[in-house]
C-alpha positions in Angstrom: -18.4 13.7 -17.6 -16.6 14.0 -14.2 -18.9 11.6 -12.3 -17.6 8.9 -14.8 -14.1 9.6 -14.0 -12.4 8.0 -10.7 -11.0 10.2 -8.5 -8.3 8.4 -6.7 -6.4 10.7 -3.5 -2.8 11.7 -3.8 -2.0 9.9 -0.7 -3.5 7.6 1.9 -1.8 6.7 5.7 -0.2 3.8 5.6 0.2 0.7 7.8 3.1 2.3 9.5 1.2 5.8 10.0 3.2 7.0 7.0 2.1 8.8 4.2 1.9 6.4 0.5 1.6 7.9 -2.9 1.6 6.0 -6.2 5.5 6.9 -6.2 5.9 5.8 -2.3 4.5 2.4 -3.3 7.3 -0.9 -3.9 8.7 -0.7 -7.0 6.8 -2.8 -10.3 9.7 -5.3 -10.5 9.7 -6.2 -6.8 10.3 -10.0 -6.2 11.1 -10.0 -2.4 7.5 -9.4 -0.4 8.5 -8.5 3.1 5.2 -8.0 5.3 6.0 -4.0 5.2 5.8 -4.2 1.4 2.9 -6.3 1.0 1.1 -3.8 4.1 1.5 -1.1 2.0 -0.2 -2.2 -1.2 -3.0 -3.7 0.6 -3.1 -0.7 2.5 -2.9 1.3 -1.1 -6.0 -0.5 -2.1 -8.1 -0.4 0.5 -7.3 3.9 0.2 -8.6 4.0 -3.0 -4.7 4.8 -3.9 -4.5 1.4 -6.6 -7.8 -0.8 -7.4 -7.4 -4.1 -6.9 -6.5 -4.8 -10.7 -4.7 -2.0 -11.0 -2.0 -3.5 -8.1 -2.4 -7.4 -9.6 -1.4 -5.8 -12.8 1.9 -3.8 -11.3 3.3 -6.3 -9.3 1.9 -9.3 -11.1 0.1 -10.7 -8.7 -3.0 -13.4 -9.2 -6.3 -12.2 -7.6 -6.4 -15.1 -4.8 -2.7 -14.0 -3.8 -3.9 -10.3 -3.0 -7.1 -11.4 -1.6 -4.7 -13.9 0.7 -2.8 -10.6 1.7 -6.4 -8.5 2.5 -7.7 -11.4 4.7 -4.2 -11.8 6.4 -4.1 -8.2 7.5 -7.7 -7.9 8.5 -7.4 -11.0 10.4 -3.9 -10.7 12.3 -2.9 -7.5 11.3 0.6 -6.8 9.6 1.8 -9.9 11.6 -0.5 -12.0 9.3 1.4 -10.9 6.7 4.6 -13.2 7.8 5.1 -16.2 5.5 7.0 -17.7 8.9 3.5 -17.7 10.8 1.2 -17.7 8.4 -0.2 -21.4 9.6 -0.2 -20.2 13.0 -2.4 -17.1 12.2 -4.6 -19.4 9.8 -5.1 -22.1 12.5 -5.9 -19.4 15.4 -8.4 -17.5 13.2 -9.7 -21.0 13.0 -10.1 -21.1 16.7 -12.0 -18.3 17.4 -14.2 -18.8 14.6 -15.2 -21.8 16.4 -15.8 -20.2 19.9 
């Protein structure tokens, strides 16, 4: 029975070297995504803290938004993350892809 169930940790680290835990996490209701907020889930899903449906269900997000947050961070980092920038990041990933 227990290797059907999911064990999830408590906590993972961060992207700020922090500590998250389910309760740490941005609220369910959150409408403003500052790169720290949008960090942290990624950063809760890639611990094993949320699956991936698990945070598109809580924050309502589609599957091609998250998966735009995942490839953001693991291509420029939390940086990536800034709506600001993001064609700047986009179009230098598309640069060194080339070379």
């Amino acid at each position: 029975m227990l290797e059907n169930q999911k064990i999830r940790p408590a906590q993972v680290i961060g992207p700020l070297g922090e500590p998250l835990t389910v309760d740490s996490l941005p609220p369910p209701n959150t409408t403003r995504w500052v790169v720290r907020r949008k960090a942290e889930v990624v950063a809760a899903v890639a611990g094993g803290l949320l699956s991936v449906d698990d945070a598109c269900k809580r924050y309502r997000l589609s599957l091609e938004e998250f998966t735009s947050w995942q490839r953001a961070v693991d291509r420029s980092g939390m940086p990536g993350l800034r709506v600001t920038r993001l064609k700047h990041y986009r179009d230098q990933y598309e640069r060194q892809q080339r070379y």
